[in-house]
C-alpha positions as CSV (number, residue, x, y, z in Angstrom):
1,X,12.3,24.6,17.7
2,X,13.3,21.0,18.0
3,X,12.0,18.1,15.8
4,X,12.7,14.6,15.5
5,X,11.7,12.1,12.5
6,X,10.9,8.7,14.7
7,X,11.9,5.8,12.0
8,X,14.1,7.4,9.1
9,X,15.0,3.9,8.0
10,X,11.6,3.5,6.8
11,X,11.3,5.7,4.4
12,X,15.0,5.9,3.8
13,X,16.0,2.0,3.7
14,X,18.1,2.4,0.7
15,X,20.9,4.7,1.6
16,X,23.8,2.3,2.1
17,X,23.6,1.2,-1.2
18,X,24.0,5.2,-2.4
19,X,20.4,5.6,-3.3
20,X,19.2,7.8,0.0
21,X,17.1,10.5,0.2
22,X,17.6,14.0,0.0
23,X,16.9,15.3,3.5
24,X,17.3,19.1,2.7
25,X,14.0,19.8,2.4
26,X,13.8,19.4,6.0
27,X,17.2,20.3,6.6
28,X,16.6,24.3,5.8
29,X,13.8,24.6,7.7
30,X,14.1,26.8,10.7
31,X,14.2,23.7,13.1
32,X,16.7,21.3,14.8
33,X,16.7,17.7,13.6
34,X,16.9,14.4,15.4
35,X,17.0,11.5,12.9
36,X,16.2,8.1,14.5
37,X,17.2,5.0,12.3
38,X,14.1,3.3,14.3
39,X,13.5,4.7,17.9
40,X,13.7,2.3,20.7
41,X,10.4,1.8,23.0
42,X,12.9,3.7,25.9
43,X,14.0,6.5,24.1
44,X,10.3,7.1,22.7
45,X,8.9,8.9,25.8
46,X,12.2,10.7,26.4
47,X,12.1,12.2,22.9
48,X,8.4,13.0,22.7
49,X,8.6,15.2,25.6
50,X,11.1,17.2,24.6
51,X,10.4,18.3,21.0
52,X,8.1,20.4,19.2
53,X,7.5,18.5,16.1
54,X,7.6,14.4,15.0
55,X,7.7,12.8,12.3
56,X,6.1,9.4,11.8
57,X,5.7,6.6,9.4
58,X,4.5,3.9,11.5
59,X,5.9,4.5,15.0
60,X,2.7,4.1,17.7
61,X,2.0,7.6,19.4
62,X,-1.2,6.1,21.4
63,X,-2.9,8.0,24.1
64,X,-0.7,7.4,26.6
65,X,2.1,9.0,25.2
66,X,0.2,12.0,23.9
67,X,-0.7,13.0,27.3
68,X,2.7,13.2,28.0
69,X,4.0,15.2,25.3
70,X,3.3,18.7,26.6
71,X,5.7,20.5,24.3
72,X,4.9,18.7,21.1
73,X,2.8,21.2,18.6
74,X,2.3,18.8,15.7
75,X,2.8,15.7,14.4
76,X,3.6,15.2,10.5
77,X,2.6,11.6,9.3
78,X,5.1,9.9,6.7
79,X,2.0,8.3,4.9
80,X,-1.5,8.6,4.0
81,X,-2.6,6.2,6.4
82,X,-2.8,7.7,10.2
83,X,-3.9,3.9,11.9
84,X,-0.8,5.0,14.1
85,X,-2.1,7.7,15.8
86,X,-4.3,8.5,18.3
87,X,-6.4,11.4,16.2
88,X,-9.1,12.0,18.9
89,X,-5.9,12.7,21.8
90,X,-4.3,14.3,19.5
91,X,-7.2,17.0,19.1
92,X,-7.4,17.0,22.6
93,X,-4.0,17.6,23.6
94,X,-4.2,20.3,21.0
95,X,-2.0,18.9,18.5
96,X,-2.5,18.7,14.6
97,X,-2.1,16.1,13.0
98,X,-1.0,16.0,9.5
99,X,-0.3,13.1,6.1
100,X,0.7,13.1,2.8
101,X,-1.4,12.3,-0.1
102,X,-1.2,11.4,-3.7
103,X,3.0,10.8,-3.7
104,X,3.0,7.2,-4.6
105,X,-0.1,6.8,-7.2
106,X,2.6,5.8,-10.4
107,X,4.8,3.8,-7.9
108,X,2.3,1.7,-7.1
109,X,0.5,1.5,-10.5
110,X,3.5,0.6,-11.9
111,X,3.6,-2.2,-9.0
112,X,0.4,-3.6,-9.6
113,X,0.7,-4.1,-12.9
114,X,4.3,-5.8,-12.7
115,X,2.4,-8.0,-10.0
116,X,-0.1,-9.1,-13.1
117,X,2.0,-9.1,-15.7
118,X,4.6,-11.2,-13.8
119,X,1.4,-14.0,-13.3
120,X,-0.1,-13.5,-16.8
121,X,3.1,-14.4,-18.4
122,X,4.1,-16.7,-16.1
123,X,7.6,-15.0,-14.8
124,X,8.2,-17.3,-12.1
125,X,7.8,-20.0,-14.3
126,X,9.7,-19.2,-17.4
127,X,12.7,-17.9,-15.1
128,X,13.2,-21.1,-13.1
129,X,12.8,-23.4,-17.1
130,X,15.6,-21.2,-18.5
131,X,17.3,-22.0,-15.1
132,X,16.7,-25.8,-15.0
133,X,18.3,-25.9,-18.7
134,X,14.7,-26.7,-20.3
135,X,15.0,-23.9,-23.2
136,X,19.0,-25.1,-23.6
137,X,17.2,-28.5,-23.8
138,X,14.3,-27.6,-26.6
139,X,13.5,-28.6,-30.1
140,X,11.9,-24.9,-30.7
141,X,13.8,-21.6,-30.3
142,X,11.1,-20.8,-27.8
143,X,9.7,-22.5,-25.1
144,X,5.6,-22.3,-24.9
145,X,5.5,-24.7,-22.0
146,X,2.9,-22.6,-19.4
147,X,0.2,-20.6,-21.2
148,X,0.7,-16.8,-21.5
149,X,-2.5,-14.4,-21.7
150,X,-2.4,-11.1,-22.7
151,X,-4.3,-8.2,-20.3
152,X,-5.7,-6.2,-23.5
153,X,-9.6,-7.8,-23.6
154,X,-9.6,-9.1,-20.0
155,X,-11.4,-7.2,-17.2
156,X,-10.4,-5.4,-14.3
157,X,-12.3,-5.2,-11.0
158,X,-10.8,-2.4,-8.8
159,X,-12.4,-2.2,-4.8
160,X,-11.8,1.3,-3.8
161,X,-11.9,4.1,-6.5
162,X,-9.5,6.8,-4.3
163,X,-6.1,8.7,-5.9
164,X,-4.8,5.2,-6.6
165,X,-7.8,3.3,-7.8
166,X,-8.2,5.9,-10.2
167,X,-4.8,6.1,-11.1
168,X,-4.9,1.6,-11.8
169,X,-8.3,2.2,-13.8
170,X,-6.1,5.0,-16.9
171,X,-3.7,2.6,-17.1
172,X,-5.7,-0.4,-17.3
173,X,-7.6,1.4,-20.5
174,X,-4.0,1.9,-22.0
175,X,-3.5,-2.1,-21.5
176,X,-7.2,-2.4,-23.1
177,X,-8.5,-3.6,-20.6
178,X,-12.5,-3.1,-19.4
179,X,-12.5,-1.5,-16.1
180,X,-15.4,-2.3,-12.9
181,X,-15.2,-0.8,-10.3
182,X,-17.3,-1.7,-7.0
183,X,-19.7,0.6,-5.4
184,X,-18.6,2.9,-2.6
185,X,-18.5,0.3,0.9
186,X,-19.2,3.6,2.2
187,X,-22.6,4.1,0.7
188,X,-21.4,7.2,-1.1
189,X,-22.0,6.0,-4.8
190,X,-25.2,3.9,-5.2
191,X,-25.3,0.8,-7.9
192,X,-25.7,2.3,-11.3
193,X,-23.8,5.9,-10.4
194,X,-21.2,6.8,-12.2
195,X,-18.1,8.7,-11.6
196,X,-16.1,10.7,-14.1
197,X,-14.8,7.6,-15.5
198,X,-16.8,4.6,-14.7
199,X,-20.3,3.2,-13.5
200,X,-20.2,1.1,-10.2
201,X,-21.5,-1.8,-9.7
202,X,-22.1,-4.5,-6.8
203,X,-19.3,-5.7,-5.4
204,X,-20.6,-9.2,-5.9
205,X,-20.2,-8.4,-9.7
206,X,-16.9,-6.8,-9.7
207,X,-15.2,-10.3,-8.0
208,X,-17.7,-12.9,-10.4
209,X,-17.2,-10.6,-13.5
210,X,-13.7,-10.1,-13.3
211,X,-10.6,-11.5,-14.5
212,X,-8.1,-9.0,-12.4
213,X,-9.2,-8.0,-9.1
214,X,-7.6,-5.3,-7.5
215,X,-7.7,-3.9,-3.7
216,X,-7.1,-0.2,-3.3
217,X,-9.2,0.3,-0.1
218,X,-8.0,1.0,3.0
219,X,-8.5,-1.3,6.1
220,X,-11.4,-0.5,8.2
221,X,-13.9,-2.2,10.5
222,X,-15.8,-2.7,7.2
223,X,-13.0,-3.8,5.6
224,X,-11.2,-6.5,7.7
225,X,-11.6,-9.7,6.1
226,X,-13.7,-8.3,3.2
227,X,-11.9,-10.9,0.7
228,X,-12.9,-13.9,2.7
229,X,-14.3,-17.5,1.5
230,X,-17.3,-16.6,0.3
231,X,-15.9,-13.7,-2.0
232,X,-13.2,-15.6,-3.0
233,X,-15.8,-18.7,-4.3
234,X,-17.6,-15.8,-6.6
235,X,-14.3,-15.4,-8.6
236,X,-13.3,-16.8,-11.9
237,X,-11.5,-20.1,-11.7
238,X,-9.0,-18.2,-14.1
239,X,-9.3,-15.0,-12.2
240,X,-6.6,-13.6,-10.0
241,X,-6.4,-11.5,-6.8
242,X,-4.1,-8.1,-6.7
243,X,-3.4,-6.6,-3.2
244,X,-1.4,-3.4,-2.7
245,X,-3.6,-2.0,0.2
246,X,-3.6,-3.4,3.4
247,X,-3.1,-7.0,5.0
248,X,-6.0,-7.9,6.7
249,X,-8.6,-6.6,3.7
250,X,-8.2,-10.3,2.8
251,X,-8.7,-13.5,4.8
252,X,-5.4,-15.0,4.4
253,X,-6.1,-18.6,5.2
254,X,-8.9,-18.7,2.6
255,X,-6.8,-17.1,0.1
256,X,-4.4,-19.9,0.7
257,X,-7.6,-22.4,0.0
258,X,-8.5,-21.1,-2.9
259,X,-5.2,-20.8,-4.2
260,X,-4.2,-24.8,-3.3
261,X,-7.4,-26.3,-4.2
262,X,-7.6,-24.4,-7.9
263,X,-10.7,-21.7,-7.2
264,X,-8.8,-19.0,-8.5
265,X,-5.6,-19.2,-10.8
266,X,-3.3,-16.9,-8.6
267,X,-3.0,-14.1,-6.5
268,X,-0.1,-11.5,-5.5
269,X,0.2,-9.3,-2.6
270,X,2.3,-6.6,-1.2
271,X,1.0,-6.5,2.1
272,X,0.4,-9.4,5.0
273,X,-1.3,-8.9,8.2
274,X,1.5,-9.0,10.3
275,X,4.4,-6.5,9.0
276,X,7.3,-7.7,9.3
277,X,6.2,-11.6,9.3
278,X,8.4,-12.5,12.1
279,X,5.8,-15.2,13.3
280,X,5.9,-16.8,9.9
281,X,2.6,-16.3,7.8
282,X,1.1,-19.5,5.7
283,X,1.2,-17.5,2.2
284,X,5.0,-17.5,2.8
285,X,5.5,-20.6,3.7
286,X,3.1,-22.3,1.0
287,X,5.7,-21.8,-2.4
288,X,3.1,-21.6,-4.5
289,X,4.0,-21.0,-8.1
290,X,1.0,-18.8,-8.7
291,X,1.7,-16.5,-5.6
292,X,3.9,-13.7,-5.5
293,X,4.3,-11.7,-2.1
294,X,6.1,-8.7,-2.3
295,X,7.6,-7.3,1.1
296,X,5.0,-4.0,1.1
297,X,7.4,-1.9,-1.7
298,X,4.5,-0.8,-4.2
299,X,5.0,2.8,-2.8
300,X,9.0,2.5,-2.3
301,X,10.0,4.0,-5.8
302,X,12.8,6.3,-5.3
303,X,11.1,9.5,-6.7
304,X,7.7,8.3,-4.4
305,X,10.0,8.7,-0.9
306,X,11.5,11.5,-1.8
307,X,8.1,13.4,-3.1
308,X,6.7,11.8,0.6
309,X,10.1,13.7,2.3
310,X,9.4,16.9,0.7
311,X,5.7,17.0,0.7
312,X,6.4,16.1,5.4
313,X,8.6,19.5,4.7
314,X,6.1,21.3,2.5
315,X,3.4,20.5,5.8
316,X,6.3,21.9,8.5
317,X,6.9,24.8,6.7
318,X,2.8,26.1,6.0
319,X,2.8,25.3,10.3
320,X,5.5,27.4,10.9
321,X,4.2,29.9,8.9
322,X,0.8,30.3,10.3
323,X,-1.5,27.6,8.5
324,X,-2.2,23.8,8.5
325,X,-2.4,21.7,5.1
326,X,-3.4,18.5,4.9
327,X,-4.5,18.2,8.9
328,X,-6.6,15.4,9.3
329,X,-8.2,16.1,12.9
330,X,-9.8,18.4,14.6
331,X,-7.3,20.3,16.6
């Protein structure tokens, strides 16, 4: 049985600095390993031909390749997301398809609110003062120059009420914070239902009500450009915009708008529509005070890779053993 993990370096980016992952998980299993740092377009077809198993974080394995692969048996996802595959050849080539769910939820809570807290108390700011010499330079033993708000009182708006939403709404009630969340784009929760937790309401409510807004949906046809200009003109002028999801959720050029002409009071994301930016991207190259971009690291914590690695080996292991967890098409 021969398996190969397409782009290692994404999941394990860290390992020349001595903080890799553990690999034995996959190691022991009863298969043979081919680790690709990032496999080359050339060696792609090669490789998927010959092996019985791949792993995948965001490596393409489109139509044309599937039909290809006549020995692969299944495909393991390094992520929730699947975008990257083709599901529907995959079912009919006869090959599962399998992700991983609920490994990063406190990775990225933890991101999202270091994203907020960083604006709220003006991070950026305060850093570059003490680094310009304005608190060596001050009458006061503090410096109060930009105004600091505390999150206990405000109100946080969460789009998309999955594993993580949830996960953003406990620990905004810990900050003492009051939580909305947005009805299902779906159509699955109606105006007014209410979930274990919360009652949803219009989404037009969550983004003129609230004074955090955060995205935790994924992108979709019904999703692209959800945050555009018209959303972004129902915010709070003191409101700010939190993106961990996905990119293109959000209109980037009329986040830019809003940003330079004052409509909102900041934003931060984690995630632009083009990953890596190599063409440039105009949130980068604005310099904006009250932006922070982040390059797509809210699920990177150390202990959320290596729950990912062995949860990809807890998925080989039920396969070679008879049964399928966490298959998410039909084959």
């Amino acid at each position: 049985m021969k398996a190969a993990f397409l782009d290692w370096d994404s999941l394990n980016g860290a390992r020349l600095n001595g903080q890799g992952l553990d690999a034995s998980c996959l190691d022991q299993l009863p298969v043979e390993w081919q680790y690709f740092a990032k496999i080359s377009p050339q060696e792609l077809l090669d490789v998927i031909r010959q092996v019985d198993i791949v792993v995948s974080n965001k490596i393409v394995l489109g139509a044309d390749l599937l039909e290809q692969a006549t020995q692969l048996k299944l495909i393991c996802v390094a992520a929730t997301g699947t975008n990257n595959i083709d599901l529907q050849s995959a079912a009919k080539n006869k090959i599962p398809v399998c992700n991983v769910r609920a490994y990063a939820s406190e990775s990225v809570v933890q991101h999202v609110f270091m994203l907020m807290l960083n604006l709220t108390r003006r991070f950026g700011f305060y850093q570059q003062a003490v680094r310009d010499g304005a608190w060596q330079n001050s009458d006061h033993f503090c410096l109060l120059t930009y105004p600091i708000e505390s999150l206990t009182g405000k109100t946080l708006g969460i789009i998309g009420y999955g594993e993580l939403g949830r996960a953003v709404s406990r620990m905004a009630k810990q900050f003492g914070m009051k939580v909305l969340v947005a009805e299902s784009l779906a159509g699955a929760s109606q105006t007014g239902q209410t979930t274990s937790e919360v009652a949803r309401v219009s989404l037009e409510t969550v983004l003129s009500e609230s004074d955090f807004v955060s995205l935790h949906c994924p992108l979709t046809e019904q999703t692209n450009n959800l945050i555009d200009t018209k959303q972004l003109a129902l915010m709070k002028k003191s409101a700010m915009l939190i993106n961990t999801a996905r990119g293109g959720i959000v209109n980037e050029a009329a986040l830019l708008h809003a940003l330079e002409t004052n409509q909102i009071a900041g934003a931060a994301s984690d995630v632009l529509i083009e990953e890596p930016p190599v063409n440039g991207n105009p949130l980068l190259e604005s310099h904006l005070q009250n932006l922070i971009i982040t390059p797509h690291i809210a699920w990177g914590a150390r202990q959320a890779r290596q729950q990912l690695l062995d949860k990809i080996a807890q998925n080989i292991s039920a396969w070679l053993n008879g049964a399928l967890i966490n298959q998410v098409n039909e084959a």
